[in-house]
C-alpha positions in Angstrom: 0.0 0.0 0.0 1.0 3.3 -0.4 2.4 5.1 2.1 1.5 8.6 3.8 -2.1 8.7 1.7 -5.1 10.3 3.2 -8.3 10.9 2.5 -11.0 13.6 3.2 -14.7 14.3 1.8 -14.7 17.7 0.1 -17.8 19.5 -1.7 -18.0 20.5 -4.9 -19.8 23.8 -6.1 -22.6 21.6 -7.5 -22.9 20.2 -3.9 -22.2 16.9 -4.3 -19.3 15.2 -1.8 -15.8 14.5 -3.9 -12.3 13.0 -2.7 -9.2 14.4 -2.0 -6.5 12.4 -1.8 -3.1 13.3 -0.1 -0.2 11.3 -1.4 3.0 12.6 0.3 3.5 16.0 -1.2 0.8 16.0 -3.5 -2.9 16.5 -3.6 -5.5 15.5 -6.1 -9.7 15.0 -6.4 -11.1 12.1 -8.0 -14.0 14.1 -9.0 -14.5 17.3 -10.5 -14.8 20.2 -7.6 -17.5 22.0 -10.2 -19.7 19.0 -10.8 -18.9 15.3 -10.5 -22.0 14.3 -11.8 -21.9 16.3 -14.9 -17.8 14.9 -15.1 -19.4 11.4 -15.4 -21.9 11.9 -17.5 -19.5 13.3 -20.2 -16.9 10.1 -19.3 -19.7 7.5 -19.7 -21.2 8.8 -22.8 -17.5 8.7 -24.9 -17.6 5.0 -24.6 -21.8 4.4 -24.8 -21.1 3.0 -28.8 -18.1 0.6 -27.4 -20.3 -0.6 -24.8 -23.3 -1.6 -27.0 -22.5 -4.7 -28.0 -20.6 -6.3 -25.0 -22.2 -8.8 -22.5 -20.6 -7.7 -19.4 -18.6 -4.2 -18.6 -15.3 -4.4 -17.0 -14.6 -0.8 -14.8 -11.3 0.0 -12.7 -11.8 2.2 -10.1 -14.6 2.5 -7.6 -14.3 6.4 -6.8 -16.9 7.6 -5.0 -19.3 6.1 -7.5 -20.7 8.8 -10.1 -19.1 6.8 -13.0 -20.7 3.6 -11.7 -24.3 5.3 -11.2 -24.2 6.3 -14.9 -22.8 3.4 -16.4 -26.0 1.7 -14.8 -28.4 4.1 -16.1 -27.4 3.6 -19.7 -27.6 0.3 -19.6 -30.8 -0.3 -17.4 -32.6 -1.4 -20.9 -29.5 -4.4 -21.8 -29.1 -5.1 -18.3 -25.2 -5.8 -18.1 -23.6 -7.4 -15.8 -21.1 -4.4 -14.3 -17.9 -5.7 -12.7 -15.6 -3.5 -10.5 -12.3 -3.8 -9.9 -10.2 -1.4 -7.1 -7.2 -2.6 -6.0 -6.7 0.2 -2.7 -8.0 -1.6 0.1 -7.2 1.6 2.4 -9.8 3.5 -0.1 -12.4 1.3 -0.2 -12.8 1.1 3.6 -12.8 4.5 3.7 -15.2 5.1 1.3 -17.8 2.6 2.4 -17.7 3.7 5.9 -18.7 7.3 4.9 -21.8 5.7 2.8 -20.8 6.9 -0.5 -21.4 3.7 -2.1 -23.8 1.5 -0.3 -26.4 1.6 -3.1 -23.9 0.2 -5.2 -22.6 -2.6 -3.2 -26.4 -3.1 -3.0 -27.6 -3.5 -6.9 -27.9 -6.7 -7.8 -26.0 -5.9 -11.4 -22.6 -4.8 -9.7 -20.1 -6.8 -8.0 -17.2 -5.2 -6.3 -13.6 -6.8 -6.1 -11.2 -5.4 -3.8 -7.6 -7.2 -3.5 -4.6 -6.3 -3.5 -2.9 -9.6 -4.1 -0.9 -9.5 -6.9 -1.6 -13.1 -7.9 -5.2 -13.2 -7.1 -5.5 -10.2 -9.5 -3.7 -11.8 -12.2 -5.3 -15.1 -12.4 -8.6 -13.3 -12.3 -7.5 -10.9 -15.1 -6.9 -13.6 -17.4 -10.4 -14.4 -17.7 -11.5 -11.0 -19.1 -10.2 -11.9 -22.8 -12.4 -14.9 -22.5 -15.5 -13.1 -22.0 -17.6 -10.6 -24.4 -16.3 -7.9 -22.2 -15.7 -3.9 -22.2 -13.1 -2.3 -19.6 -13.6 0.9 -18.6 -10.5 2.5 -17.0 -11.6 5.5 -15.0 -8.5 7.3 -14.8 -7.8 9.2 -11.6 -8.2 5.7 -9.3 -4.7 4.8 -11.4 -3.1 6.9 -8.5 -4.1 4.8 -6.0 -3.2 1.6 -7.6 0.2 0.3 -4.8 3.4 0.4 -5.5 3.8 -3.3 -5.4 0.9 -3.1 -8.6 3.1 -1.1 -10.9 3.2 -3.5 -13.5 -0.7 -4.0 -13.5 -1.1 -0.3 -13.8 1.2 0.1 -16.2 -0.9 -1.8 -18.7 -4.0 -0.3 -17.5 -2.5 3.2 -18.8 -1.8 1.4 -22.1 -5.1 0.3 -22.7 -6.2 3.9 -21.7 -4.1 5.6 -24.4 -5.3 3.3 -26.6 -8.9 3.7 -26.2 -9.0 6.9 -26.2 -6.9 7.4 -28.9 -9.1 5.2 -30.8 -12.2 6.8 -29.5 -11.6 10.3 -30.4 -10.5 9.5 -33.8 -12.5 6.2 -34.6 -14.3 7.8 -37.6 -11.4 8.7 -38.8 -9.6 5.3 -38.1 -12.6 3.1 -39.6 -12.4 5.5 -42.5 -8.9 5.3 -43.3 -8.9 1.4 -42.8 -12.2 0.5 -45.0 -10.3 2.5 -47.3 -6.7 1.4 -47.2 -7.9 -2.8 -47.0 -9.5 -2.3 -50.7 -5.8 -2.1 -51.9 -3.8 -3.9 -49.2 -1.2 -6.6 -49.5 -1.2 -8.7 -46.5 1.2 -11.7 -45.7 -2.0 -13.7 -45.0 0.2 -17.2 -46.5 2.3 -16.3 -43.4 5.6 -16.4 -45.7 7.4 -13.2 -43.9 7.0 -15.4 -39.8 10.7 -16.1 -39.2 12.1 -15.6 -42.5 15.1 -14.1 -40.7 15.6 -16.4 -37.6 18.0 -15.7 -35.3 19.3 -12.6 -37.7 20.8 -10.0 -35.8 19.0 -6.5 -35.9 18.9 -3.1 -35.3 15.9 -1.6 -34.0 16.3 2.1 -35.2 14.0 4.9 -33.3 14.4 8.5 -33.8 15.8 9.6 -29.8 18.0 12.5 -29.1 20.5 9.6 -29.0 20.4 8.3 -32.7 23.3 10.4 -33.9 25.7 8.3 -31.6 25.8 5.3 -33.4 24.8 6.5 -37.0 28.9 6.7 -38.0 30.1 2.9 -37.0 26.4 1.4 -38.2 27.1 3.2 -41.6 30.4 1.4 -41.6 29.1 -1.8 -40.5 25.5 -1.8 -41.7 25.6 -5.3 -43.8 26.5 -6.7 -40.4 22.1 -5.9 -39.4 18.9 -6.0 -40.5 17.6 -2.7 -40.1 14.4 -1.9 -39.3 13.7 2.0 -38.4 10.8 3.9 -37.3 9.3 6.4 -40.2 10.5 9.2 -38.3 14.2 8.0 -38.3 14.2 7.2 -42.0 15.5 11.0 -42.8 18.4 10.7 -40.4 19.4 6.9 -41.8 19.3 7.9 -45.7 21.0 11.4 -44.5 23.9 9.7 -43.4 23.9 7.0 -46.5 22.4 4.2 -44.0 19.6 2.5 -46.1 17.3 0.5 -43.8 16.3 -2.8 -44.9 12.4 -1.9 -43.7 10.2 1.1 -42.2 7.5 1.2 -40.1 4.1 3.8 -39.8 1.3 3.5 -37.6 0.0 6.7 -36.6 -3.0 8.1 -38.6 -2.1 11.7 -39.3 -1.6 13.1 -42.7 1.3 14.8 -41.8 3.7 11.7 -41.4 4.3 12.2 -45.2 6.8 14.5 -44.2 9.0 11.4 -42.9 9.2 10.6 -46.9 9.0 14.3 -48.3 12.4 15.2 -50.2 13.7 11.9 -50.0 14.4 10.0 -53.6 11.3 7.4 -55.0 14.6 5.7 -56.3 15.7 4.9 -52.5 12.2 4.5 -51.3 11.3 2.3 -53.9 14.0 -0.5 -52.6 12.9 -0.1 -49.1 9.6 -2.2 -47.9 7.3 -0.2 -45.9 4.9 -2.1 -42.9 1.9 0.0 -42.2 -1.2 0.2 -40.0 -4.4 0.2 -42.0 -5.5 3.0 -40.0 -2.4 5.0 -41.4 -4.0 7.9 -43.6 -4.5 6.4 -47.0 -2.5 9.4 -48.8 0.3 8.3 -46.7 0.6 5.0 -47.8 -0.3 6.2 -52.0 2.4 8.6 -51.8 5.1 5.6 -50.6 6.4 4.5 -54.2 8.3 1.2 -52.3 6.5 -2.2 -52.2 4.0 -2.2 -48.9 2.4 -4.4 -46.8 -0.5 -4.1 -44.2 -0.1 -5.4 -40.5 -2.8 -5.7 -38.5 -3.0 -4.8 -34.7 -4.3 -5.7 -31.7 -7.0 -3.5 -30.5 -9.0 -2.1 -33.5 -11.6 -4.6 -33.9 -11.8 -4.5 -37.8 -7.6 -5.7 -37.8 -8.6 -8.3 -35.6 -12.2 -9.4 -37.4 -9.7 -9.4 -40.7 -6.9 -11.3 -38.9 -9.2 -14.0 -37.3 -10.6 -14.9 -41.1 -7.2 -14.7 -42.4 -5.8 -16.5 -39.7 -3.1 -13.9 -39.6 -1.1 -12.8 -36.2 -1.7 -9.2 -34.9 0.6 -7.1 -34.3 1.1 -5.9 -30.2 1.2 -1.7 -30.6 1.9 -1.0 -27.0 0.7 2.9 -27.8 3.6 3.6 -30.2 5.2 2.9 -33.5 8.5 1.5 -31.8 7.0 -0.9 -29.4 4.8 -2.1 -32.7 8.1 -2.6 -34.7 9.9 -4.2 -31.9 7.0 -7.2 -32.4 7.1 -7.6 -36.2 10.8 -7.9 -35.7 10.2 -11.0 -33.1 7.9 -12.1 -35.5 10.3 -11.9 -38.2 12.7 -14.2 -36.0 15.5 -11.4 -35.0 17.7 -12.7 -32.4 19.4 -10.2 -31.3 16.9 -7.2 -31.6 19.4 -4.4 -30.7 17.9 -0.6 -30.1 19.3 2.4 -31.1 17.8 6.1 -30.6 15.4 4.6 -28.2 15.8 7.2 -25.4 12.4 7.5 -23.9 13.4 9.9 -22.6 14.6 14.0 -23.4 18.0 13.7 -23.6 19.8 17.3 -23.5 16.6 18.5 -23.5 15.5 17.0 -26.9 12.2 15.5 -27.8 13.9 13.8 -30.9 16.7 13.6 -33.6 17.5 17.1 -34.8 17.2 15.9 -38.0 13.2 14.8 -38.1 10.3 16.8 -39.0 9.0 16.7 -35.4 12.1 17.9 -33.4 11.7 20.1 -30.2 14.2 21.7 -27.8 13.4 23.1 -24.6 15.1 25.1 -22.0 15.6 24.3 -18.9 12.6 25.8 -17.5 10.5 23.3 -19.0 7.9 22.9 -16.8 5.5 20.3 -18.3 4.7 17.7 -15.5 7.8 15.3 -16.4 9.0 12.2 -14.5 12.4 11.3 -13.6 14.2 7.8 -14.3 17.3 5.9 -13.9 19.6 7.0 -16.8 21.4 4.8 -18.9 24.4 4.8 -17.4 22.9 3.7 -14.1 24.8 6.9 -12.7 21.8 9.5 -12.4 18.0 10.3 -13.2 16.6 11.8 -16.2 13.3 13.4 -17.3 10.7 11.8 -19.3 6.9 12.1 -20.5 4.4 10.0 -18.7 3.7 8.4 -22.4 7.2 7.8 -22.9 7.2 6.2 -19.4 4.5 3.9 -20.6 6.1 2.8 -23.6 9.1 2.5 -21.8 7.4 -0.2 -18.9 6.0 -2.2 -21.6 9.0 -2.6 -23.5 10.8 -4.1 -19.9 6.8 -6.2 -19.8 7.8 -7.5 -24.0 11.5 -7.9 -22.7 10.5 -10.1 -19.7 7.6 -12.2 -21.7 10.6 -12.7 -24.4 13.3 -14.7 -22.8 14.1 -16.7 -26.3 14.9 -13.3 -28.2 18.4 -11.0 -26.5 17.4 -7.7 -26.2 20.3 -4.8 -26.5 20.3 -1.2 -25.8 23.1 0.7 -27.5 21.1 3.9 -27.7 24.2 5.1 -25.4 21.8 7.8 -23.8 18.2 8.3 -22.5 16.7 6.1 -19.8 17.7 2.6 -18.5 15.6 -0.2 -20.0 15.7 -3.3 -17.6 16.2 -6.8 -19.2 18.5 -4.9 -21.7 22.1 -5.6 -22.4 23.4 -1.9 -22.1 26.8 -2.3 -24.4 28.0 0.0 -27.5 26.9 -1.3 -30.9 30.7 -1.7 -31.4 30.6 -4.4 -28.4 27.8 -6.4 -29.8 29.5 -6.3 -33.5 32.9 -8.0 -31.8 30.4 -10.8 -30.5 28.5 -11.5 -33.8 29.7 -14.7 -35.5 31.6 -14.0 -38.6 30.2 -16.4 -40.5 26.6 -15.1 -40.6 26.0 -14.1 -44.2 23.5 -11.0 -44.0 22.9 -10.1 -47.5 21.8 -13.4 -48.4 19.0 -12.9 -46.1 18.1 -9.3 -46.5 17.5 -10.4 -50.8 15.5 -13.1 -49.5 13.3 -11.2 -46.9 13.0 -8.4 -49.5 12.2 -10.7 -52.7 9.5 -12.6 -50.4 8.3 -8.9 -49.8 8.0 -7.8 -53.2 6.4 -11.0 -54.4 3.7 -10.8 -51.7 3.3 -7.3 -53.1 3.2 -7.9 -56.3 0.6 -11.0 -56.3 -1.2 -11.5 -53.0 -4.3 -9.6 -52.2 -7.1 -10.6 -50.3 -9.9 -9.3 -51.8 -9.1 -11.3 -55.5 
C-alpha cells in the first residue's frame, strides 16, 4: 500500500461530496470540484457505442461512484452485468464507511472486487479476454493503484491511451482502414514469420541519441537487418544508411513528411509495414513495395486477422514498441535498439534531423517524471507516455526470454532486461560467418512478391 495517503470528503460547487486524496506532497480530487456528476456523465457517454455490444462491462476504479451510477443508467434497458475492480484496500474502507457507495454494493447488477494480491489479481485478469467484455479504466483511481501493482497499472494506462486514442478519432480510423484494406497486400500465407531467424538486428527509433551510433552502423550496416521507425528514416538515408524496412502507424496526414524530399529511387527498394488506420494518402504517396499489419486493439484488424488466420501485431501505444514485435515475428535474435531514449536527452524531444524535433530550456515545466539513466549513474526526465512505452517494452523484454534484447542507444533512460553495451561491443560478438545479404535479398524478394501477387480481396 501506499504510504503517507489520506483521504478527506470535500464538496464540490454543485454540492455533491468528492475525494481528495493526499499522497505525500501531492494532492488531487477524484472528481470534479464544479460537478462530479456532470464529469461522469461526459466520461460515460464517450464509450456508450463501445459498450453496445458487449455482455458484461469491465470498470477500474470505484471512486466515490458517479461513473458507476451512470454506467448503470445507460444500460438499465441491456441489463449488463457491471464488474468493478479497485485494487486500494485503504480506499475502499474509507469510502464505504462514509456511505458513498452502499447503493452500489447493494444493486444486484454490480459486483465489487477489492484485492490487493498481486496473484489473485492476475489469475482473475486472465479471464476478461475470455468473455464478451468492455473495460472501462476510470482514470484518476490509477493513483491509487500500490506500489507493489506497478506493473498492473502500467498496462491499464496502455489500454487507456489506446482507447481513447481510438475513441476520439474512430471515424477517422474506420475510414482510413475500410479504405486502405480495398488495396492492401497482406502476408495472409504467413511467408514473412521467421524468415530471418536468429538474424541479428537493429531496431532504429528517432531519440535524441540516434546520432551516436549513425557513423560505426554506416560502416558496419551489412552486419544488421535494419528496421527504423518512419520518423528515423531521414536521419538513416541522410547519413547513407539505407534500412532494410520502415515502419508507420500513426494516422495523421502529416507523417508524409518522414518521406518528403527523400528520392522514389531509394524508397522504392525499401519495404514499408503499415497500419491500416495510417491515412490512405500516406501509404499512396510511398512509391516502395508495402504491406499491411494488422494490430491488436481495433476490432476490424482483428475481425480481418481471425478470417485470415493472420497474427496481430502488439502496438503497445507507439510505432517503436509495434516494430519491436514484427521484428520478433520476423525471427531477429538479437533485436538491438538504437535512438530509443524514452526519454529527453539534452533537453530533446527527438533527432535534430526529423520533422517533429523540439528543444526546450531548462525551465521546462510540463509535468515530467524522472528515471534511472542509462548509465545507471543519475535520473533523467521523461513524458508520462514515454514512461509507458518504456514499462511495456521491460513487460515485452521479460515475456521474451528466447529473443536478446540490447540497448546501444548510449543515452536516455535505462531499460531493464537490456544488455546496455555499445553497438561496437555487440558487432565483436556477432559470429563472422553469418551471411547477411543473403538474407536481407531473400526477406525483400518474399516482400516484393507478396506485393506484387497477394491480395485478399481477388
Amino acid at each position: 500500500m501506499k504510504k503517507n495517503m489520506f483521504f478527506t470528503l470535500e464538496k464540490a460547487k454543485s454540492g455533491d461530496i468528492t475525494c481528495a486524496v493526499k499522497d505525500g506532497n501531492k494532492v488531487y480530487w477524484l472528481h470534479s470540484l464544479y460537478n462530479p456528476v456532470r464529469e461522469a456523465e461526459r466520461f460515460i457517454k464517450n464509450h456508450i457505442n463501445k459498450l453496445k455490444d458487449c455482455r458484461r462491462i469491465i470498470v477500474y476504479g470505484l471512486g466515490c461512484g458517479y461513473h458507476i451510477r451512470e454506467l448503470l443508467k445507460h444500460t438499465e434497458n441491456t441489463k449488463q452485468d457491471i464488474i468493478v475492480w479497485e485494487w486500494n484496500q485503504q480506499f475502499f474502507d474509507f469510502i464505504k464507511s462514509n456511505n458513498l457507495i452502499e447503493d452500489i454494493l447493494k444493486n444486484k447488477r454490480v459486483a465489487v472486487f477489492v484485492n490487493e494480491d498481486k496473484k489473485y489479481i492476475i489469475d482473475h485478469w486472465k479471464d476478461l479476454d475470455k468473455e464478451n467484455s468492455y473495460l472501462l479504466v476510470y482514470n484518476p483511481s490509477l493513483s491509487l493503484i500500490p506500489e507493489h501493482l506497478e506493473e498492473m497499472k502500467v498496462l491499464l494506462q496502455i489500454y487507456r491511451i489506446n482507447i481513447n486514442s481510438f475513441i476520439s478519432s474512430e471515424k477517422q480510423l474506420n475510414n482510413n482502414f475500410s479504405i486502405n484494406k480495398i488495396k492492401a497486400r497482406l502476408d495472409y500465407t504467413q511467408r514473412l514469420n521467421n524468415i530471418l531467424y536468429n538474424v541479428p538486428m537493429i531496431l532504429a527509433s528517432a531519440g535524441p541519441s540516434l546520432s551516436k551510433n549513425l557513423e560505426i552502423l554506416k560502416l558496419l550496416q551489412n552486419k544488421f537487418f535494419i528496421g527504423c521507425v518512419g520518423t528515423a528514416l531521414k536521419p538513416l538515408l541522410i547519413e547513407g544508411i539505407i534500412p532494410d524496412m520502415v515502419m508507420i502507424t500513426d494516422p495523421s496526414e502529416k507523417l508524409y513528411e518522414q518521406f518528403i524530399d527523400v528520392e522514389n529511387k531509394i524508397l522504392s527498394d525499401i519495404p514499408l509495414f503499415y497500419f491500416g488506420t495510417v491515412a490512405p494518402m500516406v501509404i499512396d504517396a510511398y512509391p516502395g513495395p508495402k504491406i499491411m499489419l494488422l494490430q491488436r486493439g481495433f476490432d476490424s484488424a482483428e475481425e480481418l486477422a481471425a478470417e485470415m488466420r493472420m497474427k496481430l501485431i502488439e502496438t503497445g501505444g507507439s510505432v517503436a514498441t509495434a516494430l519491436l514485435d514484427w521484428m520478433v515475428k520476423l525471427g531477429g535474435n538479437p533485436i538491438c535498439f538504437i535512438g530509443q531514449d524514452l526519454a529527453y536527452s539534452n533537453n530533446m524531444t527527438h533527432h535534430p534531423e526529423t520533422h517533429n524535433f523540439v528543444q526546450f530550456n531548462n525551465e521546462f515545466s510540463y509535468d515530467l517524471l524522472e528515471v534511472d539513466d542509462y548509465f545507471l549513474k543519475g535520473k533523467i526526465k521523461t513524458s508520462r507516455n514515454l514512461f509507458i512505452y518504456k514499462k511495456w517494452i521491460e513487460n515485452y523484454v521479460t515475456k521474451h526470454g528466447q529473443v536478446t534484447f540490447i540497448n546501444a542507444t548510449q543515452g536516455g533512460a535505462f531499460i531493464k532486461g537490456c544488455r546496455h553495451i555499445s553497438l561496437k561491443e555487440l558487432i565483436d560478438e556477432l559470429p563472422e560467418v553469418l551471411d547477411i545479404d543473403n538474407k536481407k535479398r531473400c526477406f525483400k524478394e518474399t516482400v516484393k512478391l507478396i506485393y506484387k501477387k497477394d491480395n485478399f480481396l481477388r
